[in-house]
N, C-alpha and C positions, 0 to 999 in steps of 0.2 A: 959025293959032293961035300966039298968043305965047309965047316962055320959060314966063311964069309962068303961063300957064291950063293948058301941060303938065305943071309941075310940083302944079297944084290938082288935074289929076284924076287924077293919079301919089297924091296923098295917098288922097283917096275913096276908091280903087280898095283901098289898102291899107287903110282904117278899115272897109270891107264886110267885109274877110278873118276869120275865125272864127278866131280864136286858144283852144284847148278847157286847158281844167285839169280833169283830174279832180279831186271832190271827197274831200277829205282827212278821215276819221271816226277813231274811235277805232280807233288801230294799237298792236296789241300786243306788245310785245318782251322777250322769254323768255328765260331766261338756261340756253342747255345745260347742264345738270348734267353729261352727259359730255363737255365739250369745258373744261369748266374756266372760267376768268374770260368767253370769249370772246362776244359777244352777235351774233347772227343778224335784221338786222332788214334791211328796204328801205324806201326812197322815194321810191314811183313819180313822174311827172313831173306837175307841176301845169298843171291844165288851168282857162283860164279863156275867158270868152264876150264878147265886148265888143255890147252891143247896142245900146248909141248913143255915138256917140262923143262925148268932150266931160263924160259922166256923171259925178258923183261917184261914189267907192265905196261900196258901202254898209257897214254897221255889221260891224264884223269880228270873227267868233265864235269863239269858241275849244274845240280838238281838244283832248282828254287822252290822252297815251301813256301807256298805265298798262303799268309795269315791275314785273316782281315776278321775286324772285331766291327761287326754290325751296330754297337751300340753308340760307336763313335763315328763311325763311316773312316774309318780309317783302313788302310792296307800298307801293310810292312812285311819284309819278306826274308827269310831266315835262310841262308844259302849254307847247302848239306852239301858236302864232297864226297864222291863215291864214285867208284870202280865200276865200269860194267864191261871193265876187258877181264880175258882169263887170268886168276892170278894162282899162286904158287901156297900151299897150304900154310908155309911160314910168314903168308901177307895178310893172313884171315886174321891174326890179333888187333894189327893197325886198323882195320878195315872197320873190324866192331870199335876200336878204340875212334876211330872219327865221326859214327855211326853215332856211338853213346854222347860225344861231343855235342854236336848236331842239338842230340835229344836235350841237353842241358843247355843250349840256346831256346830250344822252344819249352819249354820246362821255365824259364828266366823270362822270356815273353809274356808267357801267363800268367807269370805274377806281377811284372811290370804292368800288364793291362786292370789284371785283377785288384791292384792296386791304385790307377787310374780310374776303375770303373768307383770304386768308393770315396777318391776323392771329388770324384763327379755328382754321385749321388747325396753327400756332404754338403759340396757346394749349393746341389738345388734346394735343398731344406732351407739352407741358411737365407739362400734371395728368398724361397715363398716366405718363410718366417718376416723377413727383413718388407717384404711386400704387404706381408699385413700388418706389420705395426704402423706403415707408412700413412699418416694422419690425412683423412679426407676433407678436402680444401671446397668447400662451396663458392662457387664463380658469386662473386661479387654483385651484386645488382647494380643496374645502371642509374646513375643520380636521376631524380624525375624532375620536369620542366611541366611544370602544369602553365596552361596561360594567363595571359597578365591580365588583368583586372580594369577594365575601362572605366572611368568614373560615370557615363552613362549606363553602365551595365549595373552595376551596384547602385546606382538611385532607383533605375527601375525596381530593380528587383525586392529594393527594401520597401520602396513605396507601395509593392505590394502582399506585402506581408501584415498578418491581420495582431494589431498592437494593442488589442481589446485587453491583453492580461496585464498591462501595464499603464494602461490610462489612468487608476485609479491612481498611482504614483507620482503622477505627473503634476508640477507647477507650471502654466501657463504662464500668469502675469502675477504682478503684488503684491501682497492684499496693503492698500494705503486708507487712512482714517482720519479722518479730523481737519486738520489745517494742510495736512499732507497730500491726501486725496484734492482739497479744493485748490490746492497751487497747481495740482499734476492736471485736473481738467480746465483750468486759466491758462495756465502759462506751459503748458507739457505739450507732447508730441499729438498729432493725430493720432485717432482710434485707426487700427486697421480694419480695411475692406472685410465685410461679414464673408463674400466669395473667399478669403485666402486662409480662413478659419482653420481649415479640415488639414490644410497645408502647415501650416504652424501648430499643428496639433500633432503629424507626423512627425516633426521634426523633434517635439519633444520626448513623444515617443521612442524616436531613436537613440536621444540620449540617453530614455529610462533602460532601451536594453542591453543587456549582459554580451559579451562574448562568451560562445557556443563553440567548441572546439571539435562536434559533430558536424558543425555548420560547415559546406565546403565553401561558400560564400565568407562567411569569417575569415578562415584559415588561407584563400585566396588573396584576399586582402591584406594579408599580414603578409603572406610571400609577396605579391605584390612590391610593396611597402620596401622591403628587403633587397629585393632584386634590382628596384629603382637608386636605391643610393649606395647597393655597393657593384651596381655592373654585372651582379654574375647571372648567366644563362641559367640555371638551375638549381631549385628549392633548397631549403637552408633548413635544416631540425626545427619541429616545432618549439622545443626547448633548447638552452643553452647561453652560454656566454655572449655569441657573437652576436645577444638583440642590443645589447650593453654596447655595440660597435657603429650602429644608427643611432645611436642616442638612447633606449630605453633603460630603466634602473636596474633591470633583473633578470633572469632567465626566463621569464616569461612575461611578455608584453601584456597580456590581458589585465593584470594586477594594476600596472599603468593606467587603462581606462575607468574607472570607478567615478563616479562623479558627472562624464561624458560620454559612459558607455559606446556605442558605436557610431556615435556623431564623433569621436574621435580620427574612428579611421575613415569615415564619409571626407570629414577635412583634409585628412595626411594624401589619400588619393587623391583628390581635386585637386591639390598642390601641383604632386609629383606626375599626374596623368596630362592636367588639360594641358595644350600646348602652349597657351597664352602664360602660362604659368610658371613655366618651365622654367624659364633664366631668373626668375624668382627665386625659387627652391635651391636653382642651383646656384645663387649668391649667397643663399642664407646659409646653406648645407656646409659649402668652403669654408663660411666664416666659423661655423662649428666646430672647426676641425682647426682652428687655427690654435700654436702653440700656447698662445697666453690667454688671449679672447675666445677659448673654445666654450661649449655649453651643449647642454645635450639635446638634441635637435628633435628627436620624439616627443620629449617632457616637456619641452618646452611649445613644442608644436600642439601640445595636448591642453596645456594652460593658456594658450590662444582660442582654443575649440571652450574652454569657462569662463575664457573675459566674453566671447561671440553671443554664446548661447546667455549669459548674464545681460548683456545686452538687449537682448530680444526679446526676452523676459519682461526689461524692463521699458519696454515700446519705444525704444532708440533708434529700430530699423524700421518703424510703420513707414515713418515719409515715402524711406526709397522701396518699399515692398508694394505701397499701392501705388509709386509712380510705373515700377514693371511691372505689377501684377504678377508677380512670381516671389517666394520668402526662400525655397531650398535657396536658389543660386544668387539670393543677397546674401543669406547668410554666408555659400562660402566664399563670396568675393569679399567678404568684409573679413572672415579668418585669413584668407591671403593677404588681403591691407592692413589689417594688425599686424600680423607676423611680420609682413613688408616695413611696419613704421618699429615694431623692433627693432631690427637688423640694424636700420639706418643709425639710428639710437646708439646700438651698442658699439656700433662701429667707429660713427664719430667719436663719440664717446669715451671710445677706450676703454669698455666697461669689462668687466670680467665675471664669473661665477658667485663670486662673493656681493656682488651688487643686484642680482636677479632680482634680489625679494624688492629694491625698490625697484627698479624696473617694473617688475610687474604692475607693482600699485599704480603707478605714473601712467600706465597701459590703458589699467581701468578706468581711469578715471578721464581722461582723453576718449576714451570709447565711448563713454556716457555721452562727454560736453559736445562733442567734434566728431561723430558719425560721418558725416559728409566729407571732409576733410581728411578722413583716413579711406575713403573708396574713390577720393577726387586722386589722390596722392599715389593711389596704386594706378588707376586709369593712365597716368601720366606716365608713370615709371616703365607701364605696359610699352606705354606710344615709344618712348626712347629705347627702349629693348628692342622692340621691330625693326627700328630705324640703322642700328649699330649689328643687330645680330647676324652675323654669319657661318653660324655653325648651323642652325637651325632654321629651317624655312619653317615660321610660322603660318602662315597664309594657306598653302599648300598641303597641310597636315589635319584629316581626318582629326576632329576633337572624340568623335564616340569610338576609335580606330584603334589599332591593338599596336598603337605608334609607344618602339620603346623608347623613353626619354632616361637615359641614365645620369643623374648629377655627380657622381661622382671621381668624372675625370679632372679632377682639380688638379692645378701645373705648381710642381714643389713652390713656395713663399709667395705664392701671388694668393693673396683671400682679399 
């Protein structure tokens, strides 16, 4: 046998030889959720069959490695080409050459995800981070509406209040002497009725006390007050600018009362509450607000409640107190007809700010001479209000009733 017939059946002998691949199906590759980026996969050794040598391959199918990364819920799939027909010993290079290919898709995957997974894990730091600096916002409280103040509710309530620590304070009447004393019993008013004593003794009382900013009865009143002349549903800061918007000097209205203590605001509710009163308050209120003739409507409301109470002091109102037998409700029908001969006053008038100081005096001294004539002059003004009024049904309106009378819808230029 020659060289080359040993080398021809050295060939045969190796083209008999069964070279196996196992076949390659879909291989699954998992991504450890507890091991982090790192991916756990194998691939076994290909097995292939040669059964005639010389043979084409056949048509080459294609495996899907379907990946799916748990942490994302994600699934993508890596498509490996491979042989599972017989192939020819000189195919075995391509075979691992598309094999190792394969591997360096999934090899490229895993750093794609593994790279993913930390900008995921990046991104969550940054929201919680970003979530805790995020500043906690406390919901707002709701404005509060306490109710309004009926002028019957606050006489009661103060008339029964025990004013024993302030009697000692109090100026009743005079004291007059000499020629003084014997003109005032000649030619002066009636003594008031000994019955309305205890009444008239209240009322000074109320003058002598303080506003109590514990007091919800005080502070009711002052909202009150507030709500009447500028319309709004609901309480207004106990301090601030906007007492300065009713008329008061200051951020705080109580410093106002001194002098008249809380017969100040016993008057400003009578005013702005009782019904009969109402289209009063809200002529005078208008006028206060007018561009030139304006004046502050509290303060001034408050030095009506010193000409009243100087009044009564000085027995101006006995006549009409023992003709009703009642002193609270002359005194405050006579601060609504003062206020009322105000108004009238300054209106005509043409009077302005700078004029107050005589005004006032003019006030007082009208209130001494002319008592009757300043409660004749309101009764009258009442009766013509009734007669014209149509916004307000007077008659029909609960006076001790939780009736809101707001004055401060004034129409632009009309005061």
């Amino acid at each position: 046998m020659t060289k080359q017939d040993t080398s021809d059946v050295k060939i045969e002998e190796d083209l008999q030889e069964e070279t196996s691949f196992p076949d390659m199906g879909m291989q699954r590759i998992r991504q450890d959720s507890s091991s982090g980026s790192e991916f756990d996969f194998e691939l076994p050794p290909v097995k292939k069959k040669i059964d005639d040598p010389g043979t084409e391959t056949d048509a080459t199918k294609k495996s899907i490695v379907e990946i799916k990364s748990e942490q994302k819920s994600e699934q993508k799939t890596v498509v490996i080409e491979t042989s599972q027909a017989s192939v020819s010993p000189r195919e075995i290079p391509s075979t691992l050459h598309s094999i190792t290919a394969n591997a360096k898709k999934i090899i490229e995957y895993k750093e794609e995800c593994s790279s993913n997974d930390v900008s995921q894990t990046i991104s969550q730091k940054k929201a919680a981070e970003d979530w805790e600096n995020v500043q906690t916002i406390e919901p707002a409280s709701l404005p509060e509406s306490t109710p309004l103040l009926s002028y019957f509710e606050m006489q009661e309530e103060l008339l029964r209040v025990d004013h024993s620590s302030v009697k000692s304070n109090i100026h009743i009447s005079v004291d007059r002497h000499g020629f003084s004393a014997l003109k005032h019993f000649l030619f002066g008013p009636p003594k008031m009725h000994r019955n309305l004593h205890v009444n008239r003794e209240k009322i000074f009382c109320i003058a002598a006390s303080s506003f109590n900013n514990s007091d919800k009865l005080h502070t009711r009143a002052l909202q009150t007050i507030y709500r009447c002349l500028t319309g709004s549903r609901f309480d207004c800061s106990r301090f601030g600018s906007h007492w300065e918007e009713i008329g008061f000097q200051g951020n705080d209205p109580s410093t106002d009362l001194r002098g008249v203590g809380l017969l100040g605001l016993v008057n400003l509710i009578y005013l702005l509450r009782d019904p009969k009163c109402h289209m009063i308050a809200k002529d005078i209120y208008k006028l206060s607000l007018h561009p030139t003739q304006n004046f502050p409507f509290c303060v001034m409301g408050i030095n009506m409640t010193r000409i009243t109470l100087q009044s009564l002091r000085e027995d101006c109102l006995n006549k009409e107190c023992n003709k009703r037998e009642d002193v609270l409700n002359v005194v405050n029908d006579f601060y609504a007809g003062i206020y009322l001969h105000m108004y009238q006053l300054w209106k005509s008038k043409g009077k302005t700010i700078s004029d107050s100081g005589f005004v006032i005096k003019h006030l007082e001294t009208e209130a001494k001479k002319n008592p009757h004539h300043i409660l004749k002059n309101l009764e009258d003004y009442i009766h013509s209000k009734k007669s014209t009024a149509s916004t307000v049904n007077l008659d029909n309106m609960d006076p001790g009733g939780d009736n809101f009378l707001s004055v401060c819808d004034t129409e632009a230029g009309q005061y």
